[in-house]
C-alpha positions as CSV (number, residue, x, y, z in Angstrom):
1,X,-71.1,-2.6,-54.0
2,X,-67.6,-0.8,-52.9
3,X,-66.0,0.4,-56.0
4,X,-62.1,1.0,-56.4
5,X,-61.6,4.7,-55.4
6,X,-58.4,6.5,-55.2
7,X,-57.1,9.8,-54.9
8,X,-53.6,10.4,-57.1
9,X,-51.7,13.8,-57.8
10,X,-48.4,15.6,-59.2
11,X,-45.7,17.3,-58.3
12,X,-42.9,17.6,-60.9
13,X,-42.0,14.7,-61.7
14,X,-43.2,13.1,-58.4
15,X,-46.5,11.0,-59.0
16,X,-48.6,10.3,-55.4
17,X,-51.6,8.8,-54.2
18,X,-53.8,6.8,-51.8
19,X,-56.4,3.8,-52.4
20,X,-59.5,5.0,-50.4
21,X,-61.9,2.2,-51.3
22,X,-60.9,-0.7,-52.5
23,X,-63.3,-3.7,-52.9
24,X,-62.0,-7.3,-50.9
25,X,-62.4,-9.5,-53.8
26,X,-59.8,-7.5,-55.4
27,X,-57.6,-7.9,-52.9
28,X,-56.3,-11.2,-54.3
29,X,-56.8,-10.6,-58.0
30,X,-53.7,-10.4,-59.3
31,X,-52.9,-8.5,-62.7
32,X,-55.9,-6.3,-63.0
33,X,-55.4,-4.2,-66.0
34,X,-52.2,-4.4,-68.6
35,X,-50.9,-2.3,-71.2
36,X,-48.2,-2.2,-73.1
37,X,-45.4,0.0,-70.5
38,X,-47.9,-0.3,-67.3
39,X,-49.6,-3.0,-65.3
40,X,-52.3,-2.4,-62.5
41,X,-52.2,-5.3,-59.9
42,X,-52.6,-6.7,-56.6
43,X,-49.9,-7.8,-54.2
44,X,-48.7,-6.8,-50.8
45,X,-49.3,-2.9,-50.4
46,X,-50.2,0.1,-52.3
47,X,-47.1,0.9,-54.3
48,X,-46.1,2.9,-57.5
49,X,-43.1,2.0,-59.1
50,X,-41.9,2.9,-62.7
51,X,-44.5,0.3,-64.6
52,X,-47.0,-0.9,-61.8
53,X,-49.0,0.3,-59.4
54,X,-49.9,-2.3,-57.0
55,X,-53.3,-1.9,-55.4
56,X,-54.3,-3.3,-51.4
57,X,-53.2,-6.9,-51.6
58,X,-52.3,-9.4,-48.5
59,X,-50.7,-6.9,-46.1
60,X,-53.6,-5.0,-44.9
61,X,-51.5,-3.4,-42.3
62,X,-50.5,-1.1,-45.2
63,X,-54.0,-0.5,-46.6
64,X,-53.3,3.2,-45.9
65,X,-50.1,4.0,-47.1
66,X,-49.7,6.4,-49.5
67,X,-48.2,5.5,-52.6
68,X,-45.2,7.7,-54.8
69,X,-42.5,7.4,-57.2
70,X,-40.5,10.3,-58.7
71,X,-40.3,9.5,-62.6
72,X,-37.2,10.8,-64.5
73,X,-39.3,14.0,-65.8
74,X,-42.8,15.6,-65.5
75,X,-43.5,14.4,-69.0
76,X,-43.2,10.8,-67.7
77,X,-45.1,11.7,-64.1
78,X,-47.9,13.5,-66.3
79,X,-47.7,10.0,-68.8
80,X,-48.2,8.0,-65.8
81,X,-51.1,9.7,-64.7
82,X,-53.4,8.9,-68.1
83,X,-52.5,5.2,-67.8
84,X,-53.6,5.0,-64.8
85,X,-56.5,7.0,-65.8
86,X,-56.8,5.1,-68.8
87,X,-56.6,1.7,-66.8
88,X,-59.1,2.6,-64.5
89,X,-61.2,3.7,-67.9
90,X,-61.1,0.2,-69.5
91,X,-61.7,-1.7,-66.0
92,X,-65.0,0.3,-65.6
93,X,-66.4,-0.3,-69.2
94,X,-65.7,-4.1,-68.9
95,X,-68.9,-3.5,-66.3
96,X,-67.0,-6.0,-64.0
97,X,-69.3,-5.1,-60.5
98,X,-65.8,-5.5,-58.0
99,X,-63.7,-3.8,-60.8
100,X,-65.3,-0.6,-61.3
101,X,-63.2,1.9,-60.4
102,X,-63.4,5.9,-60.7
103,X,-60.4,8.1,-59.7
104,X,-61.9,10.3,-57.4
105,X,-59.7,13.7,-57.7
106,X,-56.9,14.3,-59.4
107,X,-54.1,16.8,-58.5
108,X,-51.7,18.3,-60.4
109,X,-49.4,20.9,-58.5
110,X,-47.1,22.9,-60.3
């Protein structure tokens, strides 16, 4: 079973990354994980924006695009990070088989 892999790092205040495995059923899921200031979902292309990132989705031209956004300060960039962490977290312990979904390397440069 493919499982949700991505790579994400920092820079400042610049947050980056890249889906590297992604399983097709999720392509078409929708809202995948919520909290209260972030959302994990599917749509048209990998994208980070201030309170989503949007996984592989319908445009699968764009499957490899690396995804950014450059948050007002590193604080917020490094706040970013857990959730997503903390997303991908709560998506694996729901033992959901085309949901599980392990950051493979994180990078923080400073």
């Amino acid at each position: 079973m493919t499982k949700l892999k991505i790579e994400i790092g920092r820079y400042g205040s610049l947050v980056f990354g890249k889906i590297l495995e992604q399983p097709e059923k999720m392509r078409d899921a929708g809202t995948i994980w919520v909290s209260k200031s972030f959302t994990i979902k599917t749509a048209a292309k990998p994208e980070l924006t201030t309170s989503f990132l949007w996984l592989q989705g319908y445009n699968d031209d764009a499957d490899h695009n690396v995804f950014y956004h450059r948050y007002c300060t590193d604080i917020k960039a490094a706040e970013i990070i857990k959730m997503i962490e903390q997303g991908i977290k709560e998506i694996n312990e729901e033992n959901v088989p085309a949901y599980q979904a392990p950051i493979v390397s994180l990078k923080i440069l400073e």
